[in-house]
Structure formats: C-alpha cells, structure tokens
PABA-198748 format. One record per residue: x, y, z of N, C-alpha, C in turn. Coordinates in steps of 0.05 Angstrom, whole numbers. Atoms other than C-alpha are relative to their C-alpha. Layout:
BEGIN
<r <X Y Z> <X Y Z> <X Y Z>>
...
This chain:
BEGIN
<r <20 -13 15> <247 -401 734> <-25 5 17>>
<r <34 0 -20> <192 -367 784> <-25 -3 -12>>
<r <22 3 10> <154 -350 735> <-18 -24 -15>>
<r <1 20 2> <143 -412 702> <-18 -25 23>>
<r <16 11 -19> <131 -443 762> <-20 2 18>>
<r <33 -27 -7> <76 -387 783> <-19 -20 -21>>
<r <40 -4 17> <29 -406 724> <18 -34 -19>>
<r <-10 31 14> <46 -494 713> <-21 -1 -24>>
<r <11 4 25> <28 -512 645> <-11 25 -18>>
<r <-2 -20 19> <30 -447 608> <32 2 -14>>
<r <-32 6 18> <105 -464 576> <-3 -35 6>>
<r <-3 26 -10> <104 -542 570> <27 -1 -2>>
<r <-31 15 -14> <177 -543 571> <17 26 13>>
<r <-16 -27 -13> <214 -487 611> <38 0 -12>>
<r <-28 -8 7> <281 -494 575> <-7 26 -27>>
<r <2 -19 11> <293 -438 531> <-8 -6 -31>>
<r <10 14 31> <283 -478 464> <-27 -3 -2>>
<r <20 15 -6> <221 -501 487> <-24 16 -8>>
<r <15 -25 4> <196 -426 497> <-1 -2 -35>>
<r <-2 -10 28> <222 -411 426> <-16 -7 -15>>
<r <16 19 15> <185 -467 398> <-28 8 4>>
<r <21 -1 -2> <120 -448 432> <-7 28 -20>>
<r <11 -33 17> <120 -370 403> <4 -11 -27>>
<r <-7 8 25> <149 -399 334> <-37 -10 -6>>
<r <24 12 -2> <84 -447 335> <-20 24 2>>
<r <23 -28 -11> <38 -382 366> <-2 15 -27>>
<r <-14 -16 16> <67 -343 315> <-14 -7 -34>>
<r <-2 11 35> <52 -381 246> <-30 11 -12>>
<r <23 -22 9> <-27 -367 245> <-7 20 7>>
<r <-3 -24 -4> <-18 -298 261> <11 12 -25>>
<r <-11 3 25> <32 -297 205> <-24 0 -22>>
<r <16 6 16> <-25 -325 163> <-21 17 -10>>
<r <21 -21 -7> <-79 -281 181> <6 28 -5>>
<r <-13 -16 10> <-41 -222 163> <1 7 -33>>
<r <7 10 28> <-35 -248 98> <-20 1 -11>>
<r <40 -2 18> <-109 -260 77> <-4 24 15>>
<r <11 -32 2> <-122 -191 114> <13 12 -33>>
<r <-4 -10 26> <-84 -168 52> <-15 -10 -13>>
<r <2 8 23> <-106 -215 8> <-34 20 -1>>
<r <14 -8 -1> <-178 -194 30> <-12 26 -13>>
<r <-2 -34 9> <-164 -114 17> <-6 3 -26>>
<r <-9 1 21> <-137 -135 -49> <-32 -11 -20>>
<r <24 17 19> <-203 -179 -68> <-32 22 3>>
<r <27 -21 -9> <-256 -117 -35> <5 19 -27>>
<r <-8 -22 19> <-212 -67 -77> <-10 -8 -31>>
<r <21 7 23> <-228 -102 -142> <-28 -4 -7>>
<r <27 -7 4> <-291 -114 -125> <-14 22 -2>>
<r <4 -33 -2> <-304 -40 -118> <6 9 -28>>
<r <-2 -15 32> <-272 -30 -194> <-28 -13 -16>>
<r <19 11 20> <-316 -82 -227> <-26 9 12>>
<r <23 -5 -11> <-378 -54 -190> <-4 19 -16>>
<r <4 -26 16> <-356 12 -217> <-5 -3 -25>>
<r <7 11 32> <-352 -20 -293> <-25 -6 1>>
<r <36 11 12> <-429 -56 -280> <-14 34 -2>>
<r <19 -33 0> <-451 19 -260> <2 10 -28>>
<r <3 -16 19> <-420 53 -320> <-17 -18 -25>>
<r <6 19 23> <-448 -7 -369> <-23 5 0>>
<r <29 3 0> <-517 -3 -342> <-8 32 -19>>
<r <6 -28 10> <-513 70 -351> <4 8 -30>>
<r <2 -5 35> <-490 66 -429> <-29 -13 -6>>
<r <31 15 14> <-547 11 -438> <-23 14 5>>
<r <33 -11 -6> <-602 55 -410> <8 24 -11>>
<r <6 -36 15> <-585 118 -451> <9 -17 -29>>
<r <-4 13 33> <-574 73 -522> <-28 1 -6>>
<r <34 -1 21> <-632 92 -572> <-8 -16 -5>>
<r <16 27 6> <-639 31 -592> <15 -23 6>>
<r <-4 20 -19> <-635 -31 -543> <15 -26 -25>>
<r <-9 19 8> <-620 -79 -606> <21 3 -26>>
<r <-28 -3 25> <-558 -51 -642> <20 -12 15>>
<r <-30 10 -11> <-489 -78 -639> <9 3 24>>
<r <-14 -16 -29> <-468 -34 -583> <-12 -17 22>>
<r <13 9 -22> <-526 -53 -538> <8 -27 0>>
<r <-9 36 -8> <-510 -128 -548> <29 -7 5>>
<r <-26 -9 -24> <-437 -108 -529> <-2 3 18>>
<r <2 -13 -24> <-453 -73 -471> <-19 -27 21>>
<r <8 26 -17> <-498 -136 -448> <13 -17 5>>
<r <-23 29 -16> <-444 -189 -454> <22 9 14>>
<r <-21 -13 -18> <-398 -135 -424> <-18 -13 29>>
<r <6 2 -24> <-447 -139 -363> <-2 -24 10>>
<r <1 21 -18> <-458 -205 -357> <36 -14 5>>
<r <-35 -10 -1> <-381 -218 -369> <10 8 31>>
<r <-18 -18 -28> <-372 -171 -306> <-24 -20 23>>
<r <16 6 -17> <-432 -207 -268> <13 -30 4>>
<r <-20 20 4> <-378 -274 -280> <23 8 22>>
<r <-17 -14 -15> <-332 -229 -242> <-4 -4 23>>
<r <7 -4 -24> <-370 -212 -190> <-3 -15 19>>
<r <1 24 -15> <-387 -283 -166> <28 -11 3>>
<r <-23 8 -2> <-312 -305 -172> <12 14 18>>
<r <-8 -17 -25> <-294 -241 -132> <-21 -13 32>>
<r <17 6 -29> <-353 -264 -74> <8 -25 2>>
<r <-9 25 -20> <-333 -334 -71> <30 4 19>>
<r <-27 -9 -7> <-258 -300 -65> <9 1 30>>
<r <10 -19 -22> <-276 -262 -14> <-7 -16 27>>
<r <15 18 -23> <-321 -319 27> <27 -14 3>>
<r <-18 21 -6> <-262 -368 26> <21 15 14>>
<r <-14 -13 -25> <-218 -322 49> <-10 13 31>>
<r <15 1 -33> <-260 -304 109> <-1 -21 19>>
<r <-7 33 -24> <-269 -380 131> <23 2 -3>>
<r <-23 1 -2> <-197 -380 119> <14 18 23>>
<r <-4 -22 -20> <-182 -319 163> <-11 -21 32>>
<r <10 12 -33> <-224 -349 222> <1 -21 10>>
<r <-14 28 -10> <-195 -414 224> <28 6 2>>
<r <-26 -5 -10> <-132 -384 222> <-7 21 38>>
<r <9 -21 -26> <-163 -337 281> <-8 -32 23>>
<r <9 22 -12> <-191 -409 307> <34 -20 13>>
<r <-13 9 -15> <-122 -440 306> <17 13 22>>
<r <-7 -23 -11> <-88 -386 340> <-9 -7 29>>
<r <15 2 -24> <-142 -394 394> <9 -28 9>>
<r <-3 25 -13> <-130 -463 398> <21 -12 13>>
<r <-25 4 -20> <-61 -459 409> <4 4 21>>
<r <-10 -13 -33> <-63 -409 466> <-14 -19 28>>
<r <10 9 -17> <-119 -451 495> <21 -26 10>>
<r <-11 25 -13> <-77 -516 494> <24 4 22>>
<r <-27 -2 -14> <-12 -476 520> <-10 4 38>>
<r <7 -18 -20> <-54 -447 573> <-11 -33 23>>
<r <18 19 -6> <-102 -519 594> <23 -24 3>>
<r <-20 25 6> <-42 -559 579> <-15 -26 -17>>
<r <11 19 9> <-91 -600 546> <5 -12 -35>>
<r <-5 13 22> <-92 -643 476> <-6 17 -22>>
<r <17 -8 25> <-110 -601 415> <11 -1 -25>>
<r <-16 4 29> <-73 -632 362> <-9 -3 -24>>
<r <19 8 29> <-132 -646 317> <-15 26 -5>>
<r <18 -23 4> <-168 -584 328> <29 24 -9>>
<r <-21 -15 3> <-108 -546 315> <8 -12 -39>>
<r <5 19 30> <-98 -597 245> <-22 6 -21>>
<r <19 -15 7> <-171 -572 236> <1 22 -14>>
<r <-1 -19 10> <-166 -511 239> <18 20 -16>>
<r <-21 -15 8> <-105 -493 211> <-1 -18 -40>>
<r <9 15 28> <-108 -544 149> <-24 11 -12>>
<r <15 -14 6> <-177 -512 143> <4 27 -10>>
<r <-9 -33 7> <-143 -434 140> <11 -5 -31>>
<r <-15 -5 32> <-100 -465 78> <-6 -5 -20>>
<r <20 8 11> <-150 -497 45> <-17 19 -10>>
<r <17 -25 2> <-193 -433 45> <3 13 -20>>
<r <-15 -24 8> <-140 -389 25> <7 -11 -28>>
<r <-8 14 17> <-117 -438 -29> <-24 8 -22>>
<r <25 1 20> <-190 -437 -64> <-6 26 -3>>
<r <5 -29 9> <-198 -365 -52> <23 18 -27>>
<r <-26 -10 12> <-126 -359 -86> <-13 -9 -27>>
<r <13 5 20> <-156 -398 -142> <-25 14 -17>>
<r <19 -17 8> <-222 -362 -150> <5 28 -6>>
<r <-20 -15 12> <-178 -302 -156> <15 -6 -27>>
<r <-19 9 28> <-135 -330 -220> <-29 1 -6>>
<r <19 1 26> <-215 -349 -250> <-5 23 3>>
<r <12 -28 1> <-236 -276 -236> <22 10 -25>>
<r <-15 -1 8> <-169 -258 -269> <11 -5 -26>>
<r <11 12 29> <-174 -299 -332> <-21 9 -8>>
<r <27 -7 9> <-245 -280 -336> <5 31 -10>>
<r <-5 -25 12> <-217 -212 -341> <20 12 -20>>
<r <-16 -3 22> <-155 -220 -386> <-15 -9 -29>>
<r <11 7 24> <-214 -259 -433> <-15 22 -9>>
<r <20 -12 15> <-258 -205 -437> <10 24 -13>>
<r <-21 -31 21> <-201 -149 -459> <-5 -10 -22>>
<r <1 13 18> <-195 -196 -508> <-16 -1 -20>>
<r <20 9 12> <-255 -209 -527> <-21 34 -12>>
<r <14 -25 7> <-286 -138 -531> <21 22 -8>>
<r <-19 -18 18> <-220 -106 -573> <10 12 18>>
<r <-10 -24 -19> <-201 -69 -508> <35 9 -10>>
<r <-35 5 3> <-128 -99 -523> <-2 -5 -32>>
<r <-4 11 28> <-103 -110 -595> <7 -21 -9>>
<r <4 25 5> <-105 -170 -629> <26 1 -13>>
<r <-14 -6 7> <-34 -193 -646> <7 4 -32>>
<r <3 1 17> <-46 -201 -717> <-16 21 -17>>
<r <1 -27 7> <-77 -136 -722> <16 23 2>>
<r <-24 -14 -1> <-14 -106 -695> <19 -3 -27>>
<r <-23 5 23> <22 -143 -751> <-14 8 -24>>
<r <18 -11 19> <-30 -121 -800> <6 39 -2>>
<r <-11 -37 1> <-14 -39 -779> <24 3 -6>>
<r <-27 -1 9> <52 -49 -786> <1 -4 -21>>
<r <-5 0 25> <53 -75 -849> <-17 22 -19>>
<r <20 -25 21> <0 -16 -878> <20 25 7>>
C-alpha cells in the first residue's frame, strides 16, 4: 500500500476493513447533518406560514370598528396563540443549529483525529452526543409548536367539534 505509507497516520489500520470502518465512522455525522438541514427547511417553512397568519390577524384587528367585540377578543388570543408558536418554532430552529454544528464539529473532529492520529474520543462523544441532544429538543419543540397548533383549530371552531358533527347529523 504506497499510498498509505506516503501520508502515516491518515488510515490507522491499512487493511481494507479498517478503511471501511474509518468512512462508515466519517460518514455518520454527515448523514446527520443532512437530516437537520431538512429538518431546518421544514421548521423556516412553517415559520414563514405562521408569520403570514400574525400579519393577516393584525390586519383584521386594525380594521375592526370596535376593538372590544367578540371578534376582536378572537383575533387577540388568535395572535397571541400564534406568538406561542413562534417561540416554539425559534427555539426549534436554535437547537437545531447547535445541533447542525456539532454535528459539523464532530465531522471535523474525526477528520482531525484520522489525519493527527491523535486522541479525540471525548471530543468526538461531545460533539456528537451534543448534535443528538440538540436535534432531540428541537424535535420536541416541534411536537409543542404542533399541539399548540392542533389546540388552537380546536379551540377557535376552525375544525368541528365531534359532537357537533353528531348533532348535524342527527338535524
């Protein structure tokens, strides 16, 4: 193996398993990071709807004749409702970022150790336990955005109540 023996300590084991093992390893937070790029897309893109919902809300509340009818005190717990959202989407969002760049961190840390031959089993433990950790809470803060938004169909008639379905049916 010339090459191998050109550049010592960039493959710690030169049998062919050894390689496999190192790209497999290389490979995983790359894998990862891929992943929360989606997830990321997925958590901007909603943020972008519910932004659009505070816009149109503001815009009913500031053309309502009168600030203290029904509607208007709809249209307020709609907004704050969506301002519940919005922070569940930004923590989403933040955790997946530190998640991303510890997965970008372990990544780095692998190549450095393959490269230095040196120890980085904890920084690698770090940062990679750190990526899942991230992604995990961001995954979570997602489901409360998520609930927060299946409660407020709910809650403001969007959806039908099942007992009002069974109520039309029977009229």
């Amino acid at each position: 193996m010339p090459f191998v023996s050109a550049f010592p300590g960039l493959v710690p084991d030169a049998s062919v398993d050894g390689v496999a093992h190192l790209i497999q390893t290389a490979l995983t937070p790359v894998f990862m990071l891929s992943g929360i790029g989606t997830l990321l897309n997925m958590f901007n893109t909603r943020l972008a709807r519910v932004s659009d919902h505070i816009e149109t809300v503001r815009d009913k509340l500031e053309s309502a004749d009168d600030k203290n009818s029904t509607d208007s005190v709809l249209l307020l717990r709609r907004l704050t409702h969506l301002h519940y959202r919005t922070l569940l989407l930004d923590a989403s969002i933040l955790f997946a970022g530190v998640g991303g760049a510890s997965a970008c961190g372990s990544a780095f840390a692998l190549f450095m150790g393959s490269v230095r031959d040196a120890s980085i089993a904890w920084w690698l433990v770090l940062m990679f336990g750190n990526a899942l950790v991230c992604t995990v809470i961001a995954l979570a803060m997602f489901l409360g955005d998520s609930l927060v938004a299946w409660h407020g169909l709910r809650v403001t008639t969007f959806l039908p109540h099942k007992q009002d379905m069974l109520n039309n049916i029977v009229d």
